[in-house]
VEXDREN-2710 file (C-alpha; in Angstrom, 1 decimal):
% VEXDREN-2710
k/r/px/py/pz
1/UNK/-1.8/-29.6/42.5
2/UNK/1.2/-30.7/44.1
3/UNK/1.5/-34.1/46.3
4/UNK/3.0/-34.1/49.3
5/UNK/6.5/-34.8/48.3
6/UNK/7.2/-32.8/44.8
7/UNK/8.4/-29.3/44.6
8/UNK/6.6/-26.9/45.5
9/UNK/6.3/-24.1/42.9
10/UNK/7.4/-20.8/44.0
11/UNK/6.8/-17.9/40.9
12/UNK/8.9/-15.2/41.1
13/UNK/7.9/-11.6/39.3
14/UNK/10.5/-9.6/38.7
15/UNK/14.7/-10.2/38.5
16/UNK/15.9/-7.0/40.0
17/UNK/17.9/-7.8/43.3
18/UNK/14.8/-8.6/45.0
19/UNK/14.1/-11.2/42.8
20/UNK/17.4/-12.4/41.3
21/UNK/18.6/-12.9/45.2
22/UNK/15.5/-15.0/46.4
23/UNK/16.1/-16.9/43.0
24/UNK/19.8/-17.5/43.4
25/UNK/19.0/-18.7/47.3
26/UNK/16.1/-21.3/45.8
27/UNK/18.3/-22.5/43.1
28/UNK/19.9/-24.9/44.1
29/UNK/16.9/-26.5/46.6
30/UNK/15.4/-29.7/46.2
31/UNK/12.5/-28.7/47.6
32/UNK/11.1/-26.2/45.6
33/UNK/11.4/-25.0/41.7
34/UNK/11.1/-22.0/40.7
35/UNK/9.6/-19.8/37.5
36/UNK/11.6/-16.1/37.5
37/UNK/9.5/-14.1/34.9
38/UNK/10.9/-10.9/33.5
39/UNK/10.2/-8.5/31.0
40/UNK/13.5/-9.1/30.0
41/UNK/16.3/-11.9/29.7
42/UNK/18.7/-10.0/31.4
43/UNK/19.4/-8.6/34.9
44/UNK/20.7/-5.3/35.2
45/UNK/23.0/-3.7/37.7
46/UNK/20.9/-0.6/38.3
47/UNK/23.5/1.3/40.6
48/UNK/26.0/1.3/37.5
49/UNK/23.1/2.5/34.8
50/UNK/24.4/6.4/35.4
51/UNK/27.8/5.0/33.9
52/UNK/26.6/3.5/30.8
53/UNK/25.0/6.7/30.2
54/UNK/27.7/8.9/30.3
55/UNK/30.4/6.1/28.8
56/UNK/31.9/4.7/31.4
57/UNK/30.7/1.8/30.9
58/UNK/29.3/-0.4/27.8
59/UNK/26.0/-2.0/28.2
60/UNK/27.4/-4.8/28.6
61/UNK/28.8/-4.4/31.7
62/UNK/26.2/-3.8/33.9
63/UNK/23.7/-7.0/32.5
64/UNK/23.6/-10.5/32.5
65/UNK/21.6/-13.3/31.4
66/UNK/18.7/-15.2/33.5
67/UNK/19.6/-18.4/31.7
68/UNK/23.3/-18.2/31.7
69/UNK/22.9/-17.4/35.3
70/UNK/21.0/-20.2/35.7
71/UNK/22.3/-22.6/33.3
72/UNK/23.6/-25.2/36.1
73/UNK/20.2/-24.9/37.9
74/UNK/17.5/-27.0/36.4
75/UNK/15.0/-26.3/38.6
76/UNK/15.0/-23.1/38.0
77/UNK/12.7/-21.7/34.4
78/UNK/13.3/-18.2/33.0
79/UNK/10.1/-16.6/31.1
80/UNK/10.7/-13.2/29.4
81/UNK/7.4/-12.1/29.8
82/UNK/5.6/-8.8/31.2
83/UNK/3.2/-9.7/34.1
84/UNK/0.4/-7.3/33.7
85/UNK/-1.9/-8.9/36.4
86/UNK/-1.7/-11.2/39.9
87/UNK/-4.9/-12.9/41.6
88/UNK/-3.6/-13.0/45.4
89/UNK/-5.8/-16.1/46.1
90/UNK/-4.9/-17.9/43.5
91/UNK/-1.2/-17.3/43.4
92/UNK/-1.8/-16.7/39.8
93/UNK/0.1/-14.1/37.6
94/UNK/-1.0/-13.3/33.7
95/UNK/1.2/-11.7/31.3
96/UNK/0.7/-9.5/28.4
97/UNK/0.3/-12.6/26.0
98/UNK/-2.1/-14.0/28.0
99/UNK/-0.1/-17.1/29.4
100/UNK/-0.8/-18.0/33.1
101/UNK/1.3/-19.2/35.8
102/UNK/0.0/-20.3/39.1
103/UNK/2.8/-21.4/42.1
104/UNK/2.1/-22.6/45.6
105/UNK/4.0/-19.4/47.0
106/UNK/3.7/-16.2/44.7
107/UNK/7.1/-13.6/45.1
108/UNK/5.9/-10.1/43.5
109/UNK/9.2/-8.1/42.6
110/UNK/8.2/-6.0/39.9
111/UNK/10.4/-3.0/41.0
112/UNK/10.2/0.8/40.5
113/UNK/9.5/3.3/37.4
114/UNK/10.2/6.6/37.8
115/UNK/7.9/9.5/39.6
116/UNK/6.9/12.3/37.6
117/UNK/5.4/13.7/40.2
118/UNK/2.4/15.7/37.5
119/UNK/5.5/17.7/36.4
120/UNK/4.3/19.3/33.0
121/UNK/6.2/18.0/30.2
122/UNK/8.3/15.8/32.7
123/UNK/7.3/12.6/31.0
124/UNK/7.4/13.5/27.3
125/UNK/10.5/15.4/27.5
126/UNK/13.0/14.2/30.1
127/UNK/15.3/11.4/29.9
128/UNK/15.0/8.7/33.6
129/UNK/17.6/7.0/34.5
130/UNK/16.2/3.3/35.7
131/UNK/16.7/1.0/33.3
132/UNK/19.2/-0.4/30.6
133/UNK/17.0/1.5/28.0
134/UNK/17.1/4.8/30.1
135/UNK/21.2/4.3/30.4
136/UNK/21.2/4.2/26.7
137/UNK/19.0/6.3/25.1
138/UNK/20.0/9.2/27.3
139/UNK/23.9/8.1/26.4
140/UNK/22.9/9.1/22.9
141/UNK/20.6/11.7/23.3
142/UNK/24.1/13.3/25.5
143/UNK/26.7/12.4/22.9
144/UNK/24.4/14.2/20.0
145/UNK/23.6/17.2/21.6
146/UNK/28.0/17.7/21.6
147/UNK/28.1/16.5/17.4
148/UNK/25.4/19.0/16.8
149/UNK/27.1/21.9/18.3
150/UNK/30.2/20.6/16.7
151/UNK/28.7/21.0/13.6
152/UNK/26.8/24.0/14.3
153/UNK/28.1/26.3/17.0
154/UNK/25.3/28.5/16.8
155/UNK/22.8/26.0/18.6
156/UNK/24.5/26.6/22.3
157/UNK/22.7/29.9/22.1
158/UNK/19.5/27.3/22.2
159/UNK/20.9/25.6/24.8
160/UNK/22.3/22.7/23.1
161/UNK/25.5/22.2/25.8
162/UNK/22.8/22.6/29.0
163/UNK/21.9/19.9/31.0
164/UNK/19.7/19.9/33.7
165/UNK/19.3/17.0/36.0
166/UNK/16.6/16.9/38.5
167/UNK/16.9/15.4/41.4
168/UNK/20.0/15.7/44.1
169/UNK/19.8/12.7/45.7
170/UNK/21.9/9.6/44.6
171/UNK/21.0/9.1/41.3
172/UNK/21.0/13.0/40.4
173/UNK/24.8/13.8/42.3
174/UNK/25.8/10.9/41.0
175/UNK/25.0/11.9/37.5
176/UNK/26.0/15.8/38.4
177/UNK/29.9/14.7/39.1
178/UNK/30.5/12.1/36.4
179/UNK/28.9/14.5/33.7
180/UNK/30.4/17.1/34.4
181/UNK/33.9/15.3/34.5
182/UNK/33.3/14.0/31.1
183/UNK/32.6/17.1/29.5
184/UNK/35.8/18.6/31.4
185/UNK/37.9/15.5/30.4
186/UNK/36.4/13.4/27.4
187/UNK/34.6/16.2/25.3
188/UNK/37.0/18.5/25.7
189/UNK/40.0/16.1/24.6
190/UNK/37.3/14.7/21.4
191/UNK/35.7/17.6/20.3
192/UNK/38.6/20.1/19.8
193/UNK/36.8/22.7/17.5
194/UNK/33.9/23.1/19.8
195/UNK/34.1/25.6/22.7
196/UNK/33.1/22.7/25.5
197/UNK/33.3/25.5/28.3
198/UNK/29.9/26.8/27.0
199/UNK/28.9/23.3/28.6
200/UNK/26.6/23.8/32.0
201/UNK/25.4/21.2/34.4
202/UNK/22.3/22.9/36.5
203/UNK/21.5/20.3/39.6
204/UNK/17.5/21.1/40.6
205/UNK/16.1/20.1/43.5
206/UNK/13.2/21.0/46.2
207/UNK/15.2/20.0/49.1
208/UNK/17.9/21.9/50.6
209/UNK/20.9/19.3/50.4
210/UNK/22.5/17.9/48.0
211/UNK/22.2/14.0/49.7
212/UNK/19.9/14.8/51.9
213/UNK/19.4/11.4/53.3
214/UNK/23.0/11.8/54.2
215/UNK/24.8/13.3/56.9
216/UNK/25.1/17.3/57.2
217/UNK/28.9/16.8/56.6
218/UNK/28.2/15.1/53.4
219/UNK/25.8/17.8/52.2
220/UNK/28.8/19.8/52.6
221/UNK/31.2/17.8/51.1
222/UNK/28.8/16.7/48.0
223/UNK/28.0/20.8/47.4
224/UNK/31.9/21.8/47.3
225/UNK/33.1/19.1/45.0
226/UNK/30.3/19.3/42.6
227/UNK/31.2/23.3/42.5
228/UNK/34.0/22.6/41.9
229/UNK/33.5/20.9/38.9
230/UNK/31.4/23.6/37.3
231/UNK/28.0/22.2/38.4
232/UNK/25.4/24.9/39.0
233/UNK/23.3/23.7/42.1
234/UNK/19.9/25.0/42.6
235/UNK/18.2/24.3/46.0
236/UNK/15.1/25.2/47.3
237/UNK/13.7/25.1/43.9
238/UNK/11.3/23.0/41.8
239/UNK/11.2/22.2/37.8
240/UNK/7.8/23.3/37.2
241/UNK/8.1/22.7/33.5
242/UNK/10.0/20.9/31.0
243/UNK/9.0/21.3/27.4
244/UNK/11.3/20.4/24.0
245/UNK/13.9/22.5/24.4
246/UNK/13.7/24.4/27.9
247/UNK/13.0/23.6/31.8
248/UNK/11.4/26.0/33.7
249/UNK/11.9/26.4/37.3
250/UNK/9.5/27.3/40.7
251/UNK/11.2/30.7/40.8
252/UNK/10.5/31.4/37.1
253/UNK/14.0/30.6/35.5
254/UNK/13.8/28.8/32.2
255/UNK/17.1/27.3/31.5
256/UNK/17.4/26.5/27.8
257/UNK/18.1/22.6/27.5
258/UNK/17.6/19.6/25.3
259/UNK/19.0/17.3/28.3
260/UNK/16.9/17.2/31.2
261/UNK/17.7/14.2/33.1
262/UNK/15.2/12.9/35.9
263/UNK/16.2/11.6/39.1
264/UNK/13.4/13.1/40.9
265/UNK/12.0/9.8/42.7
266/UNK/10.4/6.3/42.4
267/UNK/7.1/4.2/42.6
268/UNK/5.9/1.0/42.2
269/UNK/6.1/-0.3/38.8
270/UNK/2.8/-0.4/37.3
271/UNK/1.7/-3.8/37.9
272/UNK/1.1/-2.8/41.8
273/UNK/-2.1/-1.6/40.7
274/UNK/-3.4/-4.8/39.3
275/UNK/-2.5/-7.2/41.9
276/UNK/-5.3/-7.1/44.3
277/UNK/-3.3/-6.0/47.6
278/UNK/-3.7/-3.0/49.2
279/UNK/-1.1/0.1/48.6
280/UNK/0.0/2.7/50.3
281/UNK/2.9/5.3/50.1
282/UNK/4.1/5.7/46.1
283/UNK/1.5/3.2/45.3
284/UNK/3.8/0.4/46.9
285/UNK/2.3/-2.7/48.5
286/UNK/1.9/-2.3/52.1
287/UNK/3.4/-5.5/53.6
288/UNK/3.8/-7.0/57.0
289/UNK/6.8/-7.0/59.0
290/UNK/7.6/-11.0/57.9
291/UNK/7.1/-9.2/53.8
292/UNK/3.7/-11.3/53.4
293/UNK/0.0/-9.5/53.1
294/UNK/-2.6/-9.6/55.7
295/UNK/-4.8/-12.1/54.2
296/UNK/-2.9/-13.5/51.6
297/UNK/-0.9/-16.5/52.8
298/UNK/2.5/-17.7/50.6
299/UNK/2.1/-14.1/48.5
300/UNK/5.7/-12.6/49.6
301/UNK/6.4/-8.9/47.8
302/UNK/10.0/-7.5/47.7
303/UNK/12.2/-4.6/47.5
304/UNK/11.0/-1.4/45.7
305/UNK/8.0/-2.8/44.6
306/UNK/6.9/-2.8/48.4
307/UNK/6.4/-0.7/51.7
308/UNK/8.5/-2.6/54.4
309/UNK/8.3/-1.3/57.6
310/UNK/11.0/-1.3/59.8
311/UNK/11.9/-1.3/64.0
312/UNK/11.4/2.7/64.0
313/UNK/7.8/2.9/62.9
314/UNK/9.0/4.0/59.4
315/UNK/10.0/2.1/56.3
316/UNK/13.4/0.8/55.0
317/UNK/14.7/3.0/52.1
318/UNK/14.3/1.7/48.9
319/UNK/18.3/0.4/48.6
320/UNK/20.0/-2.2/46.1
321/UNK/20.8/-3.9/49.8
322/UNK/17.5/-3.9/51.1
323/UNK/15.8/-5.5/47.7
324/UNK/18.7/-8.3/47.8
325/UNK/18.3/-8.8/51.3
326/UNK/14.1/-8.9/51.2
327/UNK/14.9/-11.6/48.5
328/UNK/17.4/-13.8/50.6
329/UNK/14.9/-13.4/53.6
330/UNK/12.0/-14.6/51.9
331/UNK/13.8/-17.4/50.1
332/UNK/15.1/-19.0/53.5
333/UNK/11.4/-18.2/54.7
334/UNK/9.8/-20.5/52.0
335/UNK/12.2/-23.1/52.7
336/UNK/11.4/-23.1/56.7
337/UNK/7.9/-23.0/55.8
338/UNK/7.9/-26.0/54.0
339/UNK/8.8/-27.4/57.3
340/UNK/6.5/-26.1/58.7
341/UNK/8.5/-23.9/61.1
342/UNK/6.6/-20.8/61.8
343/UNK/7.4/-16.9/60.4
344/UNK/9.6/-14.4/61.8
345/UNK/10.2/-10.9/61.0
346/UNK/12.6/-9.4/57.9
347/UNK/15.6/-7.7/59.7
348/UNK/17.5/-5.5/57.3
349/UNK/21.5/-5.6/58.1
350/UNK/22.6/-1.8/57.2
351/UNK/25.8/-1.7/55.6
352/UNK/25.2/1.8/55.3
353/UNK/24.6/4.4/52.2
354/UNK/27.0/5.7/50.0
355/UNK/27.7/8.1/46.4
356/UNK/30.6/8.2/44.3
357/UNK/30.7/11.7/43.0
358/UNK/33.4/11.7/40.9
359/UNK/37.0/9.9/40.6
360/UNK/38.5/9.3/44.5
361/UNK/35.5/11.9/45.1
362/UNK/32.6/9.5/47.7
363/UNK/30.8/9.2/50.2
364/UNK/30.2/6.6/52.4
365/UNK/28.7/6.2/55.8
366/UNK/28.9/2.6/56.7
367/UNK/26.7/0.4/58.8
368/UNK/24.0/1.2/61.1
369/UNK/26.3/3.8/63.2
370/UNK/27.1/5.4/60.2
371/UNK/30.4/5.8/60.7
372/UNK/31.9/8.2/57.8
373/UNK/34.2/8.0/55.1
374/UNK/35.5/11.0/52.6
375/UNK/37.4/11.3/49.2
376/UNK/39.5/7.3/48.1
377/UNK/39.1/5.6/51.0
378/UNK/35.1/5.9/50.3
379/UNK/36.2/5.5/47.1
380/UNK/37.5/1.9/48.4
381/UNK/34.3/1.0/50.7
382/UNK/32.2/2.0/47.3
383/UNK/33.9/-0.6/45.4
384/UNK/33.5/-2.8/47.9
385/UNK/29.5/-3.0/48.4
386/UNK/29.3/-2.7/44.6
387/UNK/31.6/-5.8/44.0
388/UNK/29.4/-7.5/47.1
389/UNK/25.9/-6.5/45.0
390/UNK/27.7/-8.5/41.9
391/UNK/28.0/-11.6/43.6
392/UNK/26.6/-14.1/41.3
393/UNK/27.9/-12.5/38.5
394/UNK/31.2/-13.7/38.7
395/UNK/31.8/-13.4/35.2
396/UNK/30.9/-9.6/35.3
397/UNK/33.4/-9.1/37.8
398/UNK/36.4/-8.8/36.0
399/UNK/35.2/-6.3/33.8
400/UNK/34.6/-4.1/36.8
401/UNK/38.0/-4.7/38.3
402/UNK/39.0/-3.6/34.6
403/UNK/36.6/-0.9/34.6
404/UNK/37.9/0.7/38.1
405/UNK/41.1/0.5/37.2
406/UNK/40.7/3.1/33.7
407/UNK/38.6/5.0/36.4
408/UNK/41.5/6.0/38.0
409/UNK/43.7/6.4/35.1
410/UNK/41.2/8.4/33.1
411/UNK/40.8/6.0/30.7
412/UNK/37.8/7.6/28.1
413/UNK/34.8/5.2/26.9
414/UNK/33.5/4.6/24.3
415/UNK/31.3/7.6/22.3
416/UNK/29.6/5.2/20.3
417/UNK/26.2/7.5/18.9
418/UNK/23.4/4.0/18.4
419/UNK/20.7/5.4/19.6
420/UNK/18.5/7.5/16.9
421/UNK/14.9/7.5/18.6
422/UNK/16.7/9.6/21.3
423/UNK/19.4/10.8/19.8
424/UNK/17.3/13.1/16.8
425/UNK/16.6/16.9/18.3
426/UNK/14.5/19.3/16.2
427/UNK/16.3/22.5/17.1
428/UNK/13.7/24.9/16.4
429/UNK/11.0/23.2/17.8
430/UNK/11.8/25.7/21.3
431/UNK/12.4/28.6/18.7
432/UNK/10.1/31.3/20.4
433/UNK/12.1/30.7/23.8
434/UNK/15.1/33.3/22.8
435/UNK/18.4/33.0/25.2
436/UNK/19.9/30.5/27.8
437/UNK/18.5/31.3/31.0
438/UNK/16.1/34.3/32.1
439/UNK/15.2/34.7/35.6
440/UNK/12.9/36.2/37.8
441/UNK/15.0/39.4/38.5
442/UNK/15.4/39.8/34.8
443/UNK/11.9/40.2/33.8
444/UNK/11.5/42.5/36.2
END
């Protein structure tokens, strides 16, 4: 155990922004040092992850390294390890290998995986869009569904150019507009023999708005310029369904597709269940207003991996800015506690929400007020927070002032197929499914 006047030993679970940002704050602090443990070495810029699948952006782009990160911090230890279990009282966390690491103050920031929501199929047949992984299996899994057709034109009768994406908030719109752009702008300039117009983008959703956490305006806004682009918007609809080669909707349309692309919603990561604190909504830790657990002094839990209650009796969103903010909060908290000066509650600063939905096409609705901006000069506010949420990765920065810049000019990426586990399709695996799309009115 620690004497009175050594660090103390804060372990942190997770390097998302929850974790990366209370990491970054401790870093350069006598008083502490600090273990970050990740499943991987690497941070990635989850916002961007939608652009490395659909070639915007390399891989590279969006993730960078603990230790290079940290590589003028010594008091700072990167372990790529996968925590599979926390004992609360002991401030104890274990990891798949079976190594141990105990801390005086214990910061659980394990994140998010995506919600299935007990769709049939969802799991074994559609593509997420959380993780580096996600970004770059469903990158290939895209970019071989347009060689096959190239090669055999026949398979768009089974689908082959349908994508489905499910999900209109964010993530899904987000996905809708730039998809659709690069089968209007980058398959249609690279794959000259191939009828790309056959392409479809179907956005699914239960809700009725696309953005519905935004303003009626934006629904508005969002709906007109993904039409515009081709995308075929279903609202008021679920995805019952998804099998190997078809979706099939609340409504009873089956959409032929070997794309479908989940953005339906988020829980805690799995470690939540194994940590010995009590859950609540998405089977996130329910936390106290200061981010500890009743009962559990110097166990702090961050960002997506936690319910945070906020002023109105509800909870913050689960926001980029909230997890980076959770993870400043509770760094300075550590540090005043070592002093002994007593807790105070998390306040979020709201900088607002915002989508890009295609080039000078965003949303923003900034700060707490929301007051709203439309088309480049949301365009310009988007930038903005995304170069803010950067910050510490300076190096990474020119790259996106690179990458904005062939944004605007319509500068292609890169098409590069290196993905096999996702990218291999059986296309007669969904053979007894005949046509595209057969709705309810059709059958009878």
């Amino acid at each position: 155990m620690n004497n009175r006047n050594s660090p103390k030993h804060v372990v942190i679970v997770g390097g998302g922004f929850a974790g990366l940002g209370c990491a970054r704050h401790l870093s350069s602090k006598n008083e502490v040092r600090v273990t970050l443990i990740d499943k991987n070495n690497y941070h990635q810029f989850q916002p961007l992850l939608y652009q490395v699948a659909t070639s915007l952006l390399a891989p590279d782009d969006v993730a960078v390294s603990f230790r290079n990160l940290f590589r003028k911090h010594p008091n700072v230890d990167v372990k790529e390890a996968e925590v599979v279990s926390a004992d609360p009282v002991a401030k104890t966390v274990t990891t798949s290998s079976g190594e141990v690491y105990q801390g005086d103050y214990l910061i659980l920031a394990a994140g998010s995986q995506p919600n299935f929501f007990r769709t049939s199929g969802a799991e074994e047949y559609s593509f997420p869009l959380y993780s580096l992984n996600d970004a770059e299996r469903l990158r290939s899994r895209i970019l071989k569904v347009f060689e096959d057709a190239d090669r055999n034109p026949a398979i768009i009768d089974q689908g082959a150019l349908n994508f489905v994406i499910v999900g209109a908030g964010p993530t899904g719109t987000e996905m809708a507009g730039t998809l659709a752009e690069m089968i209007h702008h980058t398959m249609s300039a690279e794959y000259k023999d191939l009828k790309v117009t056959a392409a479809r983008v179907y956005l699914i959703d239960h809700g009725h708005a696309v953005l519905g956490s935004f303003s009626e305006r934006a629904h508005e806004y969002a709906a007109r310029v993904l039409k515009r682009d081709g995308v075929q918007i279903r609202l008021g609809t679920s995805v019952q369904e998804i099998g190997p080669g078809h979706v099939v909707l609340s409504d009873g349309t089956k959409i032929m597709t070997h794309v479908v692309i989940w953005g339906g919603g988020l829980k805690a990561a799995p470690l939540a269940a194994n940590v010995g604190l009590p859950v609540g909504r998405s089977g996130r830790v329910d936390v106290r207003p200061d981010l500890t657990v009743e009962d559990f002094p110097g166990v702090y839990v961050l960002g997506d991996f936690a319910n945070i209650p906020s002023p109105d009796g509800g909870l913050h969103p689960q926001l980029g800015s909230v997890a980076l903010q959770t993870g400043t909060w509770a760094a300075q908290h550590i540090l005043s506690e070592i002093k002994s000066i007593a807790h105070w509650p998390f306040h979020y600063h709201d900088k607002g929400i915002m989508a890009m939905i295609g080039r000078n096409a965003a949303i923003a609705e900034i700060g707490e007020h929301r007051h709203e901006l439309y088309g480049p000069g949301a365009f310009a506010a988007w930038l903005g927070v995304h170069a803010y949420l950067m910050s510490g990765m300076r190096h990474r920065i020119d790259a996106y002032v690179e990458w904005a810049w062939d944004y605007i000019l319509r500068s292609p990426g890169s098409q590069v197929l290196d993905r096999s586990d996702a990218a291999r399709i059986d296309w007669g695996e969904d053979d007894h499914n005949e046509g595209q799309e057969t709705s309810q009115e059709e059958k009878t």
